[in-house]
C-alpha positions as CSV (number, residue, x, y, z in Angstrom):
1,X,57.7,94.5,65.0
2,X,56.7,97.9,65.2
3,X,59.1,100.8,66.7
4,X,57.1,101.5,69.8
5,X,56.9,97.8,70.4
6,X,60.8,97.5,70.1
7,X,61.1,100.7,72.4
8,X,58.2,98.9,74.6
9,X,60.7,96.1,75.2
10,X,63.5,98.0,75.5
11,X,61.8,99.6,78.5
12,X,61.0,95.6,79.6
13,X,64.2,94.6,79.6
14,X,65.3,97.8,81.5
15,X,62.8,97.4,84.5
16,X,63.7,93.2,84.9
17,X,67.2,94.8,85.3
18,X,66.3,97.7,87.8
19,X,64.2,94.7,90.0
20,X,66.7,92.1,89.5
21,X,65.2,90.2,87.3
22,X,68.2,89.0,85.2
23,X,66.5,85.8,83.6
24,X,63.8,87.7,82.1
25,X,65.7,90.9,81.1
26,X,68.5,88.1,79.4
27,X,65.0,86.6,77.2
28,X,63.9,89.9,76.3
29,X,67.2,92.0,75.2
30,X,67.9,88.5,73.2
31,X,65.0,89.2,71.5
32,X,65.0,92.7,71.3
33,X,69.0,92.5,69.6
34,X,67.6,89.6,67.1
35,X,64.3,92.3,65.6
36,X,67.1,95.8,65.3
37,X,70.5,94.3,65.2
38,X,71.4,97.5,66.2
39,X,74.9,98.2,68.3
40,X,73.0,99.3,71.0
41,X,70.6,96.5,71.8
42,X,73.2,94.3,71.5
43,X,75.1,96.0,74.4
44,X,71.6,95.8,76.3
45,X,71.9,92.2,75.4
46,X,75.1,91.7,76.9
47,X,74.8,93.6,80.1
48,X,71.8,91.6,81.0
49,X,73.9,88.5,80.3
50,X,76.5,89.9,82.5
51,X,74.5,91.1,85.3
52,X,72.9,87.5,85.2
53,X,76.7,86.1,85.5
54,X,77.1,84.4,82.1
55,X,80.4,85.9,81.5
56,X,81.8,83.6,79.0
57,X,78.2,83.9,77.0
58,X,78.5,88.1,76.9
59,X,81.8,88.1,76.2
60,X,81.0,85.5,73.4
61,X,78.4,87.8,72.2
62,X,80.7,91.2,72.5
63,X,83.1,89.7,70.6
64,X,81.3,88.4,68.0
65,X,80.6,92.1,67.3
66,X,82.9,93.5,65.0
67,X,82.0,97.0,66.8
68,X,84.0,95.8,69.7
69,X,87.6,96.5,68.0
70,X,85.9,100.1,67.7
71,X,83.9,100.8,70.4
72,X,85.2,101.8,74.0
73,X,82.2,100.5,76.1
74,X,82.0,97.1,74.1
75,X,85.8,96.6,74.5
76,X,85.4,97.8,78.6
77,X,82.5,95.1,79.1
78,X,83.9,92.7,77.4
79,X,87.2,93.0,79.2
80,X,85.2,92.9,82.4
81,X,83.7,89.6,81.4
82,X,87.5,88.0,81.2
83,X,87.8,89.9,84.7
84,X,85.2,88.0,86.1
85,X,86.6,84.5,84.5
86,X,90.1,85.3,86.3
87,X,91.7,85.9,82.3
88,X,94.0,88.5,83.4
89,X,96.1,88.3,80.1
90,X,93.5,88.3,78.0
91,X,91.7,90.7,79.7
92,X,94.4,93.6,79.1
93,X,94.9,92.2,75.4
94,X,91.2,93.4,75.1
95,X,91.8,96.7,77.2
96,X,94.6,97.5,74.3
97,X,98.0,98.8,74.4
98,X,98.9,101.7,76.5
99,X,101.5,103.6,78.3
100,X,101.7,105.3,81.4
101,X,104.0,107.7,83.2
102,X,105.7,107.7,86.7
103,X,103.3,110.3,87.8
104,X,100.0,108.6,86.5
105,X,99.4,110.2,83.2
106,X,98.0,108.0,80.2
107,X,100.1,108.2,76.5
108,X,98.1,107.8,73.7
109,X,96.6,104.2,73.1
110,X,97.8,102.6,69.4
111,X,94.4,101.9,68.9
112,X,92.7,103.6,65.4
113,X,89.0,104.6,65.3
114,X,87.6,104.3,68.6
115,X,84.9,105.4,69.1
116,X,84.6,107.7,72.3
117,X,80.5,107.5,73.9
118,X,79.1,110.6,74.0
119,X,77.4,111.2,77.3
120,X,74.8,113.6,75.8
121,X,75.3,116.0,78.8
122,X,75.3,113.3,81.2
123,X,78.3,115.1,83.1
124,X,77.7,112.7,86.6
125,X,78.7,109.8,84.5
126,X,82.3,108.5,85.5
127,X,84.8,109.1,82.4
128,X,84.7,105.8,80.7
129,X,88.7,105.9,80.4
130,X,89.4,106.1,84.4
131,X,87.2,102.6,84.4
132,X,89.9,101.4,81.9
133,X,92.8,102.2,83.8
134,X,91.2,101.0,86.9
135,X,90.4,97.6,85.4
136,X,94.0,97.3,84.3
137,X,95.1,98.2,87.5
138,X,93.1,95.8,88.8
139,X,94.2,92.7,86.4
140,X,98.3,93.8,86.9
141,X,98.0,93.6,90.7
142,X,96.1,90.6,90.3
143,X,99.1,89.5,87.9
144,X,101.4,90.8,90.8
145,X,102.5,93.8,89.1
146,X,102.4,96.1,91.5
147,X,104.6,99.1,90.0
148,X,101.8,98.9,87.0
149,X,98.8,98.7,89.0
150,X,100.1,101.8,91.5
151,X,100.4,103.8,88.0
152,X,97.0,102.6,86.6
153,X,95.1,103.3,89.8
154,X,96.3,106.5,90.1
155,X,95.7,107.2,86.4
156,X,92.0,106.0,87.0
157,X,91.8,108.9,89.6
158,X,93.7,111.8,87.4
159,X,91.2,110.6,84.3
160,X,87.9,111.3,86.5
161,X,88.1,112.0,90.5
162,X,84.4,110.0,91.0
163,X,86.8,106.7,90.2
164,X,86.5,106.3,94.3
165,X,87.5,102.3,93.8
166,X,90.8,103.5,92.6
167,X,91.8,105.8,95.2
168,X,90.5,103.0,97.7
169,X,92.7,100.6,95.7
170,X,95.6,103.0,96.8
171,X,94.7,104.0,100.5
172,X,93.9,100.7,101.5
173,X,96.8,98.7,100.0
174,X,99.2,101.1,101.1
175,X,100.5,101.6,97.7
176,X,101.6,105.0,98.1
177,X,103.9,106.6,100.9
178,X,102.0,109.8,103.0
179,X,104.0,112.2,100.6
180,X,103.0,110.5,97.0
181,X,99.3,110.6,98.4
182,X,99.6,114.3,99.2
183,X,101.0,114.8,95.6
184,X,98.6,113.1,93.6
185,X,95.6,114.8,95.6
186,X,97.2,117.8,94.4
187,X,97.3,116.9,91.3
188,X,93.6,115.8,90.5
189,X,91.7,118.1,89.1
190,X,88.8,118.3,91.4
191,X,85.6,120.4,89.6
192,X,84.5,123.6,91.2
193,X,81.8,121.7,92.7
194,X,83.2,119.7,94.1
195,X,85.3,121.1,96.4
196,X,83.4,118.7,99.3
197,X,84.9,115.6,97.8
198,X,88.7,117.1,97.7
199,X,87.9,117.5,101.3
200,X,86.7,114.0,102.1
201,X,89.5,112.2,100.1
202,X,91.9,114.2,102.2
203,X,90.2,112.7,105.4
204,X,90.5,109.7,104.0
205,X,94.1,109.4,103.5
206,X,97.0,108.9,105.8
207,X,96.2,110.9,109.1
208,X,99.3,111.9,110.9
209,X,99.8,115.2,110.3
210,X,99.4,117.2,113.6
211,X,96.3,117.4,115.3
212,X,95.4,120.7,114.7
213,X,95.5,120.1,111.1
214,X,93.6,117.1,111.4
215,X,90.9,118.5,113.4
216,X,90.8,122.0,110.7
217,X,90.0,119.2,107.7
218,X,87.4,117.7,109.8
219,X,85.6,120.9,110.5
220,X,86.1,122.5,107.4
221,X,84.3,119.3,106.0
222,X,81.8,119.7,108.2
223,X,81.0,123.3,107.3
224,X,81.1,122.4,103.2
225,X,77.9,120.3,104.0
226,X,76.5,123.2,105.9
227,X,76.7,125.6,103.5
228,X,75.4,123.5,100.9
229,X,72.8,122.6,103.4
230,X,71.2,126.0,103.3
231,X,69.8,125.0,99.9
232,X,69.2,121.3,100.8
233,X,69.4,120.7,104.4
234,X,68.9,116.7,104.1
235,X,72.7,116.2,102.2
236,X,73.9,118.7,105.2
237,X,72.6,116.5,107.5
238,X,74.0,113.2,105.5
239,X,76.9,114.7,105.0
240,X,78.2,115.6,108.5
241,X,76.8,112.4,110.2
242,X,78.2,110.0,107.5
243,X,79.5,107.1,108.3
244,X,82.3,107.1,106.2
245,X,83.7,110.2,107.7
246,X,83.0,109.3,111.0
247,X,85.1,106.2,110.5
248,X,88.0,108.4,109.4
249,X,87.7,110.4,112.5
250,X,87.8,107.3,114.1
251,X,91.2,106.1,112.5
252,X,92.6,109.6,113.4
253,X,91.4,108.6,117.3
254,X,93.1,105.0,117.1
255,X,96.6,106.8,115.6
256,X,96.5,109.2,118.2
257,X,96.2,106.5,120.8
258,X,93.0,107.5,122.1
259,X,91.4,104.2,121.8
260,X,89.0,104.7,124.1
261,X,87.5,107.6,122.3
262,X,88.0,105.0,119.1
263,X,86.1,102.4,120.5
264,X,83.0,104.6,121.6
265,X,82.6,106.2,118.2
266,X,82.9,102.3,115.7
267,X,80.7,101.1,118.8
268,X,78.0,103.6,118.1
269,X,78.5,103.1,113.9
270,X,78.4,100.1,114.2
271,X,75.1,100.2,115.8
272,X,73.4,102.3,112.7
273,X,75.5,100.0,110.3
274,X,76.4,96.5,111.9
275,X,78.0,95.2,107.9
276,X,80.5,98.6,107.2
277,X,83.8,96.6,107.1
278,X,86.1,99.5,107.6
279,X,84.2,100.4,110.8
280,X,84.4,96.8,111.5
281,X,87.9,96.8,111.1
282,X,88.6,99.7,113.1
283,X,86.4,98.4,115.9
284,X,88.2,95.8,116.0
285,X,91.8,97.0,115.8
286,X,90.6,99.1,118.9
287,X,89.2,96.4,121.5
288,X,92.1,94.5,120.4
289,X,94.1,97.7,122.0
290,X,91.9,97.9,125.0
291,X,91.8,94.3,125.6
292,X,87.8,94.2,125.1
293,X,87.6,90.5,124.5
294,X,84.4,89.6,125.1
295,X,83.5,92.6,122.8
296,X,86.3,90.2,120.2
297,X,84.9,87.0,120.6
298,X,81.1,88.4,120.0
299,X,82.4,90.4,116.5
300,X,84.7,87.0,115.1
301,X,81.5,84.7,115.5
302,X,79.1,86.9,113.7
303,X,82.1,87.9,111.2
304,X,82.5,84.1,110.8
305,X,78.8,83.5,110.4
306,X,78.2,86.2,107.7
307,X,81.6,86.5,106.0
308,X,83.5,82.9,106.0
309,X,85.7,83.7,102.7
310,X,86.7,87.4,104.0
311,X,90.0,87.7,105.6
312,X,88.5,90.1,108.5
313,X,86.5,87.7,109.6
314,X,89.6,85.1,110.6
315,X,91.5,88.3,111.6
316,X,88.8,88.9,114.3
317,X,89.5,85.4,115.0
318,X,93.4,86.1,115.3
319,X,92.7,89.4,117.5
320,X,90.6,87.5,120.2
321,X,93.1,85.1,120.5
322,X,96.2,87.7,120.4
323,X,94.1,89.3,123.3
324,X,93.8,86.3,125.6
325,X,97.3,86.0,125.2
326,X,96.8,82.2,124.0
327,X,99.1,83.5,120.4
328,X,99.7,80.3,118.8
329,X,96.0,80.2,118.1
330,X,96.4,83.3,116.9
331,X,98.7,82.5,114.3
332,X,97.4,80.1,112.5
333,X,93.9,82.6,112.6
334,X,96.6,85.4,111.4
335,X,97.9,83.2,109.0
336,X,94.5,82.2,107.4
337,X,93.3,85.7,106.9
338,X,96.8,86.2,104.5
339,X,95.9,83.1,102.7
340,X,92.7,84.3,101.6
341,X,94.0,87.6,101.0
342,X,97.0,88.2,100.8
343,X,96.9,92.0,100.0
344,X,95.5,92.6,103.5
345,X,97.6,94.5,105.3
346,X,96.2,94.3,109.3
347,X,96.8,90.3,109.2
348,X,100.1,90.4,108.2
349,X,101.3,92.5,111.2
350,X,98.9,90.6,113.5
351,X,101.1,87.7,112.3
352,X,104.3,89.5,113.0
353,X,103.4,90.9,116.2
354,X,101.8,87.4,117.6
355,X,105.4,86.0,116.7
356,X,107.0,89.2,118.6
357,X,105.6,89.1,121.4
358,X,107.0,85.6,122.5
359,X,110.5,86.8,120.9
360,X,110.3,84.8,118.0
361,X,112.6,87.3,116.0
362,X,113.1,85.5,113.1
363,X,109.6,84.1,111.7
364,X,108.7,88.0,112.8
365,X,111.0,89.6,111.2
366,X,110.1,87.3,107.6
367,X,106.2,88.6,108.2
368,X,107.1,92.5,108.9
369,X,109.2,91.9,105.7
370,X,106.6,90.4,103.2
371,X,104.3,92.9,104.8
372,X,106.8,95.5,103.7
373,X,107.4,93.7,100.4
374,X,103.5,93.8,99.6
375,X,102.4,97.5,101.2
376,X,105.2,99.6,100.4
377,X,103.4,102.8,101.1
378,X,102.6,101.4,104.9
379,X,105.9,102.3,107.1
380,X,104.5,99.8,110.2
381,X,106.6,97.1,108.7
382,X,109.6,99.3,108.7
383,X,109.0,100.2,112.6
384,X,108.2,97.1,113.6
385,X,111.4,95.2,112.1
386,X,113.5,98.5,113.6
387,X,111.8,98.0,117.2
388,X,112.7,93.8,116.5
389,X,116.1,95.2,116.0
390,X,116.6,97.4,119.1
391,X,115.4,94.2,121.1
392,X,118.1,92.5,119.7
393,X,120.5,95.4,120.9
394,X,121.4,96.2,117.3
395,X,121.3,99.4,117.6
396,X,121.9,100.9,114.3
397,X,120.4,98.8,112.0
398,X,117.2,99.4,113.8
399,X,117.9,103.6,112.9
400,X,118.0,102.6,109.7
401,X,114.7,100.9,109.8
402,X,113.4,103.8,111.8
403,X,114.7,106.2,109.2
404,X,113.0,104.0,106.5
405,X,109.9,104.2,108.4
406,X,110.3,108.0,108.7
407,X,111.0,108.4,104.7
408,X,107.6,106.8,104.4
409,X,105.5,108.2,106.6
410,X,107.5,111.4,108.4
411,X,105.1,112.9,110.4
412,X,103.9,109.8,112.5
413,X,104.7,110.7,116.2
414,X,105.4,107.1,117.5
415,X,108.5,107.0,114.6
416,X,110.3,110.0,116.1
417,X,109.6,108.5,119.6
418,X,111.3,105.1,118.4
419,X,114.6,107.2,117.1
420,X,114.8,109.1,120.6
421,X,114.9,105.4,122.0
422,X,117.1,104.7,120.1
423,X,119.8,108.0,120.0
424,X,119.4,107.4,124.1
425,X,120.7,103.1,123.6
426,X,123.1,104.4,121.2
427,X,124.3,107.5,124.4
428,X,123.3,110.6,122.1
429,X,121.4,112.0,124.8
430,X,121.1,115.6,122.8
431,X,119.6,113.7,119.8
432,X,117.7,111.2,121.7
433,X,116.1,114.8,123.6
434,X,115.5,116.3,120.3
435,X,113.6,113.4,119.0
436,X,111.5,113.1,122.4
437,X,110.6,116.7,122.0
438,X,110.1,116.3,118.6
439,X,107.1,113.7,119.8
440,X,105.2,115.2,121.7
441,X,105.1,118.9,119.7
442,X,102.7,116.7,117.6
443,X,100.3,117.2,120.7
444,X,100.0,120.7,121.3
445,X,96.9,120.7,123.4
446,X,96.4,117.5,125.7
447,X,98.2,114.1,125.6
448,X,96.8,110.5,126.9
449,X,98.1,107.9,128.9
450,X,99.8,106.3,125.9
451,X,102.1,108.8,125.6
452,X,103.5,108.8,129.2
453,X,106.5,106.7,128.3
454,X,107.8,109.0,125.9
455,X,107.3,111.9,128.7
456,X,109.5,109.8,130.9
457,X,111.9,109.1,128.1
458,X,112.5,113.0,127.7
459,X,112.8,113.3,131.7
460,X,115.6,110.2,131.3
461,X,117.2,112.4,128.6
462,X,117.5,115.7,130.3
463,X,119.2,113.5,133.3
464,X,121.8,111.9,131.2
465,X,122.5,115.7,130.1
466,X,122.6,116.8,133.9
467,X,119.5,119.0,133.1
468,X,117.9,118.2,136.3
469,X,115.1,120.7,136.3
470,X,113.9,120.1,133.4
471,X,113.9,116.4,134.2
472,X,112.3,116.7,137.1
473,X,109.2,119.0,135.5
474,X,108.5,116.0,132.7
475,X,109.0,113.2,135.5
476,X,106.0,114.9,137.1
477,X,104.6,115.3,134.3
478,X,104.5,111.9,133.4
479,X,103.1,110.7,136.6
480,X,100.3,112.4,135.6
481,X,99.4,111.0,132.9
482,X,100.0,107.5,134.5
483,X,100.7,106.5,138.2
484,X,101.7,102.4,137.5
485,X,105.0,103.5,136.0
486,X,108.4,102.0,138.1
487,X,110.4,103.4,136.0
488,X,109.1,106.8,136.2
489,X,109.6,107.4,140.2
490,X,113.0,105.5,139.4
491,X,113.5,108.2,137.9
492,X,112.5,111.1,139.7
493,X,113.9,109.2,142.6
494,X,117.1,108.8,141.4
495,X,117.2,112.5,139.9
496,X,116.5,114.0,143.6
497,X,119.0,111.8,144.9
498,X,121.8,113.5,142.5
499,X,120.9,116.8,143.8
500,X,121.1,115.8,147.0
501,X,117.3,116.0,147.6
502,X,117.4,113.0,149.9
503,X,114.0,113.3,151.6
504,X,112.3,113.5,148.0
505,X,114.6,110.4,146.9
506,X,113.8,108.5,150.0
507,X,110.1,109.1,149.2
508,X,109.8,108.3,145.3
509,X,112.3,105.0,146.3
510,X,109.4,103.7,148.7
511,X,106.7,104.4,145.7
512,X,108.4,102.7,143.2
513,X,109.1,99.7,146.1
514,X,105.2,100.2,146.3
515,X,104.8,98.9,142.8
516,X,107.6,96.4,142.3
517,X,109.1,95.5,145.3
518,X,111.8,92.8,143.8
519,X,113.3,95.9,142.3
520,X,116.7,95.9,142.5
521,X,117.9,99.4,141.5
522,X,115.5,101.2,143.6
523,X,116.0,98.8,146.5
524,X,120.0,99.4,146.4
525,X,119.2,103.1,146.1
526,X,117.5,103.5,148.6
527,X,119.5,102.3,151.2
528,X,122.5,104.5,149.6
529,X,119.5,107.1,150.2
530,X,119.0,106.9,153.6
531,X,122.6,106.4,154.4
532,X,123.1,110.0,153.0
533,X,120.5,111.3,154.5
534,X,121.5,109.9,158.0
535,X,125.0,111.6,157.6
536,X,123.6,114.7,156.7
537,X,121.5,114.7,159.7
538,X,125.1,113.8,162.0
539,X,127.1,116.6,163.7
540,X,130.6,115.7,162.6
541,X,130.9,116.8,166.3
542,X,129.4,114.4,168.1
543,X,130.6,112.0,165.5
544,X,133.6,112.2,166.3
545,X,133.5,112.0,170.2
């Protein structure tokens, strides 16, 4: 066969690949590889065998080639082939022997004469060597070697920044803590060009720095792909709009606690893109907050429908249940979602928490654990065990879980809340005030109804400290955020009455009656109310006669 016919089939077997064609591209490359026996066509060969899912056949075939000892993108197929057959060993036998270090940075392979591809100026190709490390990464988690996988995937993202799997690897495992992310994005070296996707990676990572800073890497986002849009306004218009970003912003809206505002954005993403799991996920963690579960029950059916092997689907299932309060169902729905995959983090807390909730401490305390165990980068088991501890009155184990939570992730707003709970069980009414304030400095400009119990707390904390003023100003406060609070005009009750206020005590008493009228405190208060008030109002004259 003559050259250009060779070449003529080369460009065959390359168009059956581009329109899925996997039978016919496998028939041709075989035939192609048995005219040139050239290194080349036999890689064609086996990429069309692999893309057609005969794994054990191409990695036959690639190791038949002596060029695999030699040649990095034989040896990374053919490892990908055993990754595909589950061969997890074997697979990083092929990979080779390597080292890394604690912050992610390869030692030299004892491997002699490889043979490095040259791109041939083909700069928007992804380093070959970061798809190593994130294929080893890849087989030691699935070997349950966490410590090596957490090194390898962050490897894969020093070696080439466009290695997005292995970043994703990282973020959504909750393999590293809100510091070590903020490190290693520091430490990739991001092209000049590429300034934009430095940007986006830092959306995408943990979110709980204060909102103002939040908000800046939003917009600054924002304007990259304006000013790149001057040249090509349709990646402007991509860029800003795109869903993935948009699903960020909506993870910053769910940790802020505006749900609502959560809810609205997945609702409309999910209309452009029904299948986008993260939005999916998001979505769903949000009606499960809003109690939308109708919205629920509609999203685990057609998760079910489409996606019966993925864990989200049977944690949809969970979250409807959790929401109609019937939690035993959604257990076992919890409990599925772990057991086909185990390394996702949501079910695992849904489990803990459905367990919580009905004060089941111990089988709660054994899923906020594993979850802990598996995610160590994800403080939420930390917290949660801590709050399963102050339940239980014990007061300073659950600071110690608190401070755990805090060493993971320190600027999350509901941790520093949980330790000014705490300080004030524990009578440290200065710390406990401290930590309050400490709260709600992460909202400079406007907080929401879910933060009106830790306005309240602050108000409880000045009283202790006989700051009565200053009690009375975030009492008020509070009440605007939310109205159905007892405790709250309790409060401001109760702090009227010690200044002899008696009228305004008397008035707040008869609210709080208003929205729990078994209450015992305010009910004894109040009478001790108007009693005072009745002798104030007596002329110790008349009194006495």
């Amino acid at each position: 066969m003559r050259e250009e016919e060779v070449e003529k089939m080369r460009g065959v077997v390359r168009d059956c690949v581009s329109k899925h064609l996997y039978s016919s591209a496998i028939f041709f490359a075989d035939k192609v590889a048995a005219f040139t026996n050239d290194p080349a066509d036999i890689y064609m060969q086996a990429q069309a065998l692999f893309l057609g899912r005969h794994f054990r056949r191409a990695f036959h075939l690639l190791n038949a080639s002596k060029i695999v000892l030699h040649d990095l993108r034989f040896r990374y197929l053919a490892a990908k082939c055993l990754e595909e057959l589950k061969e997890w060993d074997q697979c990083l036998l092929m990979l080779g022997e390597a080292k890394v270090d604690e912050q992610g940075n390869v030692c030299e392979t004892k491997v002699d004469n490889i043979i490095y591809p040259d791109k041939d100026g083909e700069d928007h190709e992804i380093n070959i060597s970061s798809a190593i490390c994130f294929l080893r990464g890849k087989a030691y988690e699935a070997l349950e070697n966490r410590t090596q996988a957490l090194l390898w995937y962050k490897a894969a993202v020093k070696a080439d920044p466009l290695c997005y799997e292995a970043l994703e690897c990282l973020i959504d495992n909750h393999m590293l803590t809100s510091e070590e992310e903020i490190n290693l994005h520091s430490s990739v070296q991001f092209g000049p060009e590429d300034e934009w996707l430095s940007l986006f990676y830092s959306c995408l990572m943990k979110k709980y720095d204060k909102e103002n800073v939040v908000e800046l890497k939003f917009r600054e986002l924002e304007r990259e792909g304006y000013d790149y849009g001057q040249s090509d306004p349709s990646f402007a218009h991509t860029l800003k709009n795109n869903t993935d970003l948009l699903v960020s912003k909506a993870e910053y809206y769910h940790q802020c606690g505006e749900d609502q505002k959560c809810f609205e954005l997945t609702s409309m993403l999910l209309e452009k893109d029904p299948f986008h799991m993260k939005c999916t996920l998001v979505h769903i963690v949000a009606a499960t907050e809003l109690g939308h579960s109708n919205e629920l029950y509609l999203m685990a059916c057609n998760l079910v429908k489409d996606y019966p092997q993925k864990a989200l689907s049977w944690f949809a299932v969970g979250c409807y249940y959790y929401c109609i309060k019937k939690y035993d169902q959604s257990r076992r729905y919890f409990s599925k979602a772990t057991t086909l995959d185990g390394t996702f983090p949501p079910a695992w807390i849904g489990y803990g928490n459905a367990y919580a909730v009905q004060e089941e401490g111990d089988q709660a305390m054994t899923a906020y654990r594993t979850a802990a165990r598996l995610f160590p980068g994800c403080h939420l088991p930390a917290l949660y065990i801590g709050m399963e501890y102050m339940r239980t009155h014990s007061f300073k184990l659950a600071e110690q879980f608190f401070l755990q939570a805090k060493s993971i992730c320190p600027s999350d707003p509901l941790v520093n809340n949980e330790l000014g709970v705490v300080a004030y069980h524990m009578k440290e009414y200065n710390k406990a005030a401290w930590w309050f304030e400490k709260t709600l400095a992460h909202f400079p400009s406007s907080l929401n109804e879910i933060w009106e119990p830790t306005v309240a707390n602050l108000a409880h904390a000045y009283r202790k400290l006989k700051m009565f003023n200053e009690a009375i100003q975030n009492y008020e406060k509070a009440l605007t955020l939310s109205t159905k609070s007892v405790s709250t005009y309790a409060g401001l009750a109760y702090t009227y009455h010690l200044q002899d206020n008696f009228t305004a005590a008397i008035t707040y008493y008869h609210k709080a009656l208003w929205l729990k009228p078994d209450d015992q405190f305010c009910t004894e208060m109040l009478s001790s109310a108007l009693v005072d008030e009745c002798h104030r109002g007596v002329d110790p004259k008349l009194e006495y006669r």
